[in-house]
MARLUMDO-514520 format. One record per atom (N, C-alpha, C): residue number from 1; residue in three letters; atom name; x, y, z. Coordinates in Angstrom, 1 decimal, m for minus. Layout:
+-----+------+------+--------+--------+--------+
| seq | type | atom |      X |      Y |      Z |
+-----+------+------+--------+--------+--------+
| NUM |  ALA |   CA |      X |      Y |      Z |
...
+-----+------+------+--------+--------+--------+
This chain:
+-----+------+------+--------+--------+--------+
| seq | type | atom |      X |      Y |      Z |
+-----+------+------+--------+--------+--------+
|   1 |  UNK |    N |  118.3 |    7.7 |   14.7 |
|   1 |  UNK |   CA |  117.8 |    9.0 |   14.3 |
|   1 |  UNK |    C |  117.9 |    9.3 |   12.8 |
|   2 |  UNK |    N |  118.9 |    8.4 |   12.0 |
|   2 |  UNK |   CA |  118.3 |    8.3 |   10.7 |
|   2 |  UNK |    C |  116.9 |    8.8 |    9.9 |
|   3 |  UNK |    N |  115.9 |    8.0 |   10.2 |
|   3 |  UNK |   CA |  114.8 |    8.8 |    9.3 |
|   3 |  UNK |    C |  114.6 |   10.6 |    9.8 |
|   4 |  UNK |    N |  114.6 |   10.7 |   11.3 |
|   4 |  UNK |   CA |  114.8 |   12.2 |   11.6 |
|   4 |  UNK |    C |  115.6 |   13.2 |   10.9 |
|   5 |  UNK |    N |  116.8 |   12.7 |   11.0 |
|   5 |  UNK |   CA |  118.0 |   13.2 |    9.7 |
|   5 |  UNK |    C |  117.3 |   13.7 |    8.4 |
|   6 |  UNK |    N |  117.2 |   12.9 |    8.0 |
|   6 |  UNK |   CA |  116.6 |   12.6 |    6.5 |
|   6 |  UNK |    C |  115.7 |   13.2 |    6.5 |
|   7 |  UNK |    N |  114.4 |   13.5 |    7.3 |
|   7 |  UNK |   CA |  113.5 |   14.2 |    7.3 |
|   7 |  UNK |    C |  114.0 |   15.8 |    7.0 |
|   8 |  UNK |    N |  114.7 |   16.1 |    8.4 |
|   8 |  UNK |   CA |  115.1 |   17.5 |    8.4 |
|   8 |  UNK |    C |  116.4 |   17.6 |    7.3 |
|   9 |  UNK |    N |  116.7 |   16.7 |    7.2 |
|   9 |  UNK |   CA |  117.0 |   17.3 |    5.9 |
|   9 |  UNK |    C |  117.0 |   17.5 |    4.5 |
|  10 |  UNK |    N |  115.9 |   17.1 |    4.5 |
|  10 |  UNK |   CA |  115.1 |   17.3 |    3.1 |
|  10 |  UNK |    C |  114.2 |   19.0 |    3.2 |
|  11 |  UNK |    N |  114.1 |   19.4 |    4.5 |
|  11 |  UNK |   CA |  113.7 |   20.6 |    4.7 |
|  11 |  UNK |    C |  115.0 |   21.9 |    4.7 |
|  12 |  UNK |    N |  116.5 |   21.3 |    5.4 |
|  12 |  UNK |   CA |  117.3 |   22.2 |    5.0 |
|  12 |  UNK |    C |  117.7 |   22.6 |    4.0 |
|  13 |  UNK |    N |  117.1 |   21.3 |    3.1 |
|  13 |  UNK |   CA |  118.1 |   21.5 |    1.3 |
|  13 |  UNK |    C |  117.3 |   22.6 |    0.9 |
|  14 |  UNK |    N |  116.0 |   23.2 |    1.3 |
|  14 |  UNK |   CA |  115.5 |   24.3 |    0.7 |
|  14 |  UNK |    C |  116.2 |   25.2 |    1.2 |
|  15 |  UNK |    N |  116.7 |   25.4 |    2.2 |
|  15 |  UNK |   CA |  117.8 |   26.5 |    2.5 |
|  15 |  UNK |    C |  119.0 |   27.0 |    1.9 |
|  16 |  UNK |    N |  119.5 |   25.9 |    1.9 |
|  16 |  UNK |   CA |  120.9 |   26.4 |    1.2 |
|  16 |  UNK |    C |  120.8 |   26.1 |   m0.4 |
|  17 |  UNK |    N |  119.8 |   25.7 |   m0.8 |
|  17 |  UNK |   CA |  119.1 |   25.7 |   m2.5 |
|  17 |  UNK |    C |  118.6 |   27.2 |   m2.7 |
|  18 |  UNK |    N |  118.4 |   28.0 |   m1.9 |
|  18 |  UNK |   CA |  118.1 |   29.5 |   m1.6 |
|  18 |  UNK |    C |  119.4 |   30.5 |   m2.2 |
|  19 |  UNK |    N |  120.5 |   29.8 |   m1.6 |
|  19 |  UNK |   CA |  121.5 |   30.7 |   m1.4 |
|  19 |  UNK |    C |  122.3 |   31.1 |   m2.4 |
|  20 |  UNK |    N |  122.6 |   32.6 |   m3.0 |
|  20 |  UNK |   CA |  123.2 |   32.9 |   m4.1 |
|  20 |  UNK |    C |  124.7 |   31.9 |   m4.1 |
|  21 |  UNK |    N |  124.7 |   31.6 |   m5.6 |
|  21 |  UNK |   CA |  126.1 |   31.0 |   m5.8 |
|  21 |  UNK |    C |  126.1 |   29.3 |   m5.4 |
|  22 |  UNK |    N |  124.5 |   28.8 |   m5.3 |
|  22 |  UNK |   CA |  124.7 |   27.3 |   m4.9 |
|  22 |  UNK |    C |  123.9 |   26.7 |   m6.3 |
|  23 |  UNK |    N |  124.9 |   25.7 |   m6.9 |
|  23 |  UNK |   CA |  124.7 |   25.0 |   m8.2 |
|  23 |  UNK |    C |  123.3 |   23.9 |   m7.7 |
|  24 |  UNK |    N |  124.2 |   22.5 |   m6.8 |
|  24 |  UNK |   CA |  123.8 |   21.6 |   m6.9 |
|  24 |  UNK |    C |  123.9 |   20.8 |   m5.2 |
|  25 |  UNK |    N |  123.4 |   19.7 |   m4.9 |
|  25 |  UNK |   CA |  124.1 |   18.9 |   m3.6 |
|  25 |  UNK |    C |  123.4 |   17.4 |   m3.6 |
|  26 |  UNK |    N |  124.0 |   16.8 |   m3.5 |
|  26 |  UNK |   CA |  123.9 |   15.5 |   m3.1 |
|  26 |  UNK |    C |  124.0 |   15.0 |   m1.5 |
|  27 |  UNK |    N |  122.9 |   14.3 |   m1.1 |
|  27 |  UNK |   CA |  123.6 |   13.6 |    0.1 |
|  27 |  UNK |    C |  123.5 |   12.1 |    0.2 |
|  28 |  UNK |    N |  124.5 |   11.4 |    0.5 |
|  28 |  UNK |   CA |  124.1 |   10.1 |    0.1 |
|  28 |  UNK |    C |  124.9 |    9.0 |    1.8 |
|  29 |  UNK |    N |  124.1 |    8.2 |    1.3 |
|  29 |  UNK |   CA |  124.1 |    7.1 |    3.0 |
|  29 |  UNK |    C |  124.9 |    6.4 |    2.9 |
|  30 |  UNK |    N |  125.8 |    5.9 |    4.1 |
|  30 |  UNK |   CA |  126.9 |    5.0 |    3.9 |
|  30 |  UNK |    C |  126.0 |    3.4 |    3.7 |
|  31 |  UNK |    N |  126.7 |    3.1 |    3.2 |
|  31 |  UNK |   CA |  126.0 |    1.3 |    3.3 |
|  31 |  UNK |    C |  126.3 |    0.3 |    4.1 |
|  32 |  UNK |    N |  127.9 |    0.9 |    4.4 |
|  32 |  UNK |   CA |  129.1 |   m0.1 |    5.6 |
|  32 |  UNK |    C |  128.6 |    0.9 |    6.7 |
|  33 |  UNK |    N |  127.9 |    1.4 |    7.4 |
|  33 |  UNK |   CA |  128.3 |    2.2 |    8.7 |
|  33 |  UNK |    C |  126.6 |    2.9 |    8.9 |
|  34 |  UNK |    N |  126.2 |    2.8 |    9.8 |
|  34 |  UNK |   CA |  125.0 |    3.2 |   10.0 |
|  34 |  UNK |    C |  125.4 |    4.3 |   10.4 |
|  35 |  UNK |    N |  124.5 |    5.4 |   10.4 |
|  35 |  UNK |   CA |  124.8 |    6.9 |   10.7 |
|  35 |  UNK |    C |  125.6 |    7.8 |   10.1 |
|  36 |  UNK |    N |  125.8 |    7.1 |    9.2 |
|  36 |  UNK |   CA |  127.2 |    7.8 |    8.3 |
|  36 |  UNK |    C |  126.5 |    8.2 |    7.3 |
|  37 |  UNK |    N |  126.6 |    9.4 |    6.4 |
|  37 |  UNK |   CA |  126.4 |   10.7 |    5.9 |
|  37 |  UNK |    C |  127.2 |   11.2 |    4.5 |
|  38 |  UNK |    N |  127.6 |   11.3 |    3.6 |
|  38 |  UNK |   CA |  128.6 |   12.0 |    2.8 |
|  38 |  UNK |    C |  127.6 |   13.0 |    2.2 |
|  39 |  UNK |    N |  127.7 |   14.7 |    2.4 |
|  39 |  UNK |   CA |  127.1 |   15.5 |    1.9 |
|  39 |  UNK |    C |  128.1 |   16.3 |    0.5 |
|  40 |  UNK |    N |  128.0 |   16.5 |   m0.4 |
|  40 |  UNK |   CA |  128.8 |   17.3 |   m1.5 |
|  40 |  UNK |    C |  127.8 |   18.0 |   m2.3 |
|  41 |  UNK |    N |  128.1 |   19.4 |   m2.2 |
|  41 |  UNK |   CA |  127.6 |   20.5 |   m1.7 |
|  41 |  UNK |    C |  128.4 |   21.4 |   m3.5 |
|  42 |  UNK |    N |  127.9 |   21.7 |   m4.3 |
|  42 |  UNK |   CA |  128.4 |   22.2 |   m5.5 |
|  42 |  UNK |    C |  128.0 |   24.2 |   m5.9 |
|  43 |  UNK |    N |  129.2 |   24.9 |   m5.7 |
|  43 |  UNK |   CA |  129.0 |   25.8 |   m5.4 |
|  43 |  UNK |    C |  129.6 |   26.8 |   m6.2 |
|  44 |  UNK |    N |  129.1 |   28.0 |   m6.9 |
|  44 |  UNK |   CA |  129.5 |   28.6 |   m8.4 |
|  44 |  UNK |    C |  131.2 |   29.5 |   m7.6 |
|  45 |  UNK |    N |  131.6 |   29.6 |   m6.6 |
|  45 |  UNK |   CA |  132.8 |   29.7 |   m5.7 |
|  45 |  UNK |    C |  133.0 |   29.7 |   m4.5 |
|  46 |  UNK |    N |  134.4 |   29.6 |   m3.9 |
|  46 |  UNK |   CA |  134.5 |   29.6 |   m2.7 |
|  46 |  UNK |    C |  133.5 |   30.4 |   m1.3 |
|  47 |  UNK |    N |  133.6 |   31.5 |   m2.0 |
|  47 |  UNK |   CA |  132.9 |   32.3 |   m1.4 |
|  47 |  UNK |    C |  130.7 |   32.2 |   m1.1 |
|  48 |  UNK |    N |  130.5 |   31.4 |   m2.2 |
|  48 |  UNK |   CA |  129.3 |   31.5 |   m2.2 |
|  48 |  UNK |    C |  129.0 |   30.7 |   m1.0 |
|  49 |  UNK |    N |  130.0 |   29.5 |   m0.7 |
|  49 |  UNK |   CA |  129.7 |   29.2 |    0.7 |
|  49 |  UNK |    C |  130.6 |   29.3 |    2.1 |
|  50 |  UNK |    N |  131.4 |   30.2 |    1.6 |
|  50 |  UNK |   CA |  132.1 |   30.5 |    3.3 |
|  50 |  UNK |    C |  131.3 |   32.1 |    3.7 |
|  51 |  UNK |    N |  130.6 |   33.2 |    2.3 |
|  51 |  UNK |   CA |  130.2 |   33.8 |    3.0 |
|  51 |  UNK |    C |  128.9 |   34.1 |    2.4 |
|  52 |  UNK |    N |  128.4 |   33.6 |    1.6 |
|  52 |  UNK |   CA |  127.0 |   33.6 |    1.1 |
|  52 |  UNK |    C |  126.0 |   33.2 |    1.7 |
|  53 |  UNK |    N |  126.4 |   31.5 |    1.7 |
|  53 |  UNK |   CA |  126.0 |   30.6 |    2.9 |
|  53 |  UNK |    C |  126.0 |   30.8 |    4.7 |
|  54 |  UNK |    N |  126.9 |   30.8 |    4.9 |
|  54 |  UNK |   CA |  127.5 |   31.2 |    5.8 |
|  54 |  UNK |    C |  127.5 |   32.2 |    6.9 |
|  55 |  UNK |    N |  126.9 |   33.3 |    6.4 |
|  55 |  UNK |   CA |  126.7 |   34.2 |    6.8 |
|  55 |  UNK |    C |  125.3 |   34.7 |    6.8 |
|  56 |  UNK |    N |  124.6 |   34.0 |    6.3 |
|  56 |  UNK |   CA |  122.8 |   34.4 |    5.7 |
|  56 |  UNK |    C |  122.2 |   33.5 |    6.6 |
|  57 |  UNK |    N |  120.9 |   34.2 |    6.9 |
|  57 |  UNK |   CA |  120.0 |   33.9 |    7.5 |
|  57 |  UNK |    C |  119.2 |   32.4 |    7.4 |
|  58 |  UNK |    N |  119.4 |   31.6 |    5.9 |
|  58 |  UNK |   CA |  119.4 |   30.9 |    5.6 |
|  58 |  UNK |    C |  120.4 |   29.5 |    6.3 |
|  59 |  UNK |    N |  121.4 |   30.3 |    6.6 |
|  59 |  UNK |   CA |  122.3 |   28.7 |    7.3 |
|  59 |  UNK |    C |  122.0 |   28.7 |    8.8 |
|  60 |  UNK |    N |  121.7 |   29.9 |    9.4 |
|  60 |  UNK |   CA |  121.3 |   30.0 |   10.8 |
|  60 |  UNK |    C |  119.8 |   28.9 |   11.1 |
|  61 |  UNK |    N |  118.8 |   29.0 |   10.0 |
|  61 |  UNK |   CA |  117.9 |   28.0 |    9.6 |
|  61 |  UNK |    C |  118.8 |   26.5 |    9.7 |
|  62 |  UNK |    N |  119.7 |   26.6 |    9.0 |
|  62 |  UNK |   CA |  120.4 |   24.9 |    8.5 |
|  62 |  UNK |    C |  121.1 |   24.7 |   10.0 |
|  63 |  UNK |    N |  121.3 |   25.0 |   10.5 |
|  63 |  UNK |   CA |  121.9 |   24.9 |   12.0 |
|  63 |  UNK |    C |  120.9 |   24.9 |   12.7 |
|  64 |  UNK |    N |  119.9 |   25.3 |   12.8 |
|  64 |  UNK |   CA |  118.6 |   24.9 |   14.0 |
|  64 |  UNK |    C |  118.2 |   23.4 |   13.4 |
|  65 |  UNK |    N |  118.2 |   23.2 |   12.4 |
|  65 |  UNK |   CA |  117.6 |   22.2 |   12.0 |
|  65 |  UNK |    C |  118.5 |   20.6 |   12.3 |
|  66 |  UNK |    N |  120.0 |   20.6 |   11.7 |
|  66 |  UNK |   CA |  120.5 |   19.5 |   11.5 |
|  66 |  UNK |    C |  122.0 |   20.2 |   12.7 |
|  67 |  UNK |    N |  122.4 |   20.2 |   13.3 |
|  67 |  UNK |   CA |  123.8 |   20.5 |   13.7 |
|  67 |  UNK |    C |  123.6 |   20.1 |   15.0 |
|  68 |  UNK |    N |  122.2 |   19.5 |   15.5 |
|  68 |  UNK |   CA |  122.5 |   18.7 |   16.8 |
|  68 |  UNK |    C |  122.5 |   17.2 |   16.5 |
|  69 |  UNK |    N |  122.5 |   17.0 |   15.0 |
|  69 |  UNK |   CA |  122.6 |   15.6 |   14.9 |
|  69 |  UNK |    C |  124.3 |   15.3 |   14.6 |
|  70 |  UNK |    N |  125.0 |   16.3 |   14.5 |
|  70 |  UNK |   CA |  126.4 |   15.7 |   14.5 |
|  70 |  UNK |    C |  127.3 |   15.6 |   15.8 |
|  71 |  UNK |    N |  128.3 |   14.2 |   15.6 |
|  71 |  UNK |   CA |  128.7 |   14.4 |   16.9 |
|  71 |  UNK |    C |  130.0 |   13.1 |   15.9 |
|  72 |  UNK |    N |  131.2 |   13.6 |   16.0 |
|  72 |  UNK |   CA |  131.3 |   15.0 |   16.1 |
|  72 |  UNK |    C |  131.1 |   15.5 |   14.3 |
|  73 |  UNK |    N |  131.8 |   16.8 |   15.0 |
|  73 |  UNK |   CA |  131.0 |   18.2 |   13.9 |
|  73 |  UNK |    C |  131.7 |   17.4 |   12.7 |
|  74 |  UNK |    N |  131.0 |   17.6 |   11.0 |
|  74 |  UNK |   CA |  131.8 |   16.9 |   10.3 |
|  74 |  UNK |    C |  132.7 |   18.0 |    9.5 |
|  75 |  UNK |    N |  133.4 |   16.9 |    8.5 |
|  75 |  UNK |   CA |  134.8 |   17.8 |    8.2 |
|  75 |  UNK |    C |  134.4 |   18.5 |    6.9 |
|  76 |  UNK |    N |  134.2 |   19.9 |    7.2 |
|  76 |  UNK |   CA |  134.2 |   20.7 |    5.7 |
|  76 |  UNK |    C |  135.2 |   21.2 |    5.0 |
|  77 |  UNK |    N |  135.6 |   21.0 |    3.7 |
|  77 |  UNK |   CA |  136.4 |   20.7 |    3.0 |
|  77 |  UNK |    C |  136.4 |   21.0 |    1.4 |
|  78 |  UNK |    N |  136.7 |   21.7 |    0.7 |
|  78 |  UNK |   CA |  136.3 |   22.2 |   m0.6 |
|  78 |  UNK |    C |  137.4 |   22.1 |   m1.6 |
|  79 |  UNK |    N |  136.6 |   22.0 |   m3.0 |
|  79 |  UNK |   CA |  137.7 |   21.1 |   m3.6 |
|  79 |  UNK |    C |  137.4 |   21.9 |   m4.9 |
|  80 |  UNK |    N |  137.8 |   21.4 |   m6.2 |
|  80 |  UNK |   CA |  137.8 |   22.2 |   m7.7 |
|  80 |  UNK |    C |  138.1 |   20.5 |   m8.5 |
|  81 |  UNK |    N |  137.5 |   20.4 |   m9.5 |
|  81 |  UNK |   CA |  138.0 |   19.6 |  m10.3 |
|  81 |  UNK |    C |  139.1 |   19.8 |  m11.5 |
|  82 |  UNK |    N |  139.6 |   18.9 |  m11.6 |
|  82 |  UNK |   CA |  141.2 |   18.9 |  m12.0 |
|  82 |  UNK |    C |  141.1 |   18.1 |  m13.4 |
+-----+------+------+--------+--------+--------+
């Protein structure tokens, strides 16, 4: 389901590309592991995606779209550079 993926999500990046407080994102493909994913998601603060994102009509979109392709759900996780 790869190319599926990839399809729909090239359609959710316009989603969360919408959402106040979102810089930048990358998603990139594992090379060792078929099915495998690493999404990093660059965000002007915390908030812009626990409740900007998160909370907007726009992620409810990002969830119809990609969140039956995970199994399991993946680990979100936020960070700051140092």
């Amino acid at each position: 389901m790869e190319a599926s993926f990839e399809r729909d999500f090239a359609v959710a990046a316009k989603y969360i590309g919408a959402t106040e407080g979102y810089i930048a994102h990358r998603l990139m493909k594992c090379l060792e592991e078929a099915n495998k994913y690493l999404l990093v998601v660059e965000w002007k603060s915390l908030e812009a995606h626990t409740i900007n994102f998160r909370t907007s009509p726009q992620y409810q979109e990002w969830k119809k779209l990609l969140h039956h392709y995970y199994d399991p759900f993946p680990v979100v996780e936020h960070y700051v550079d140092v």
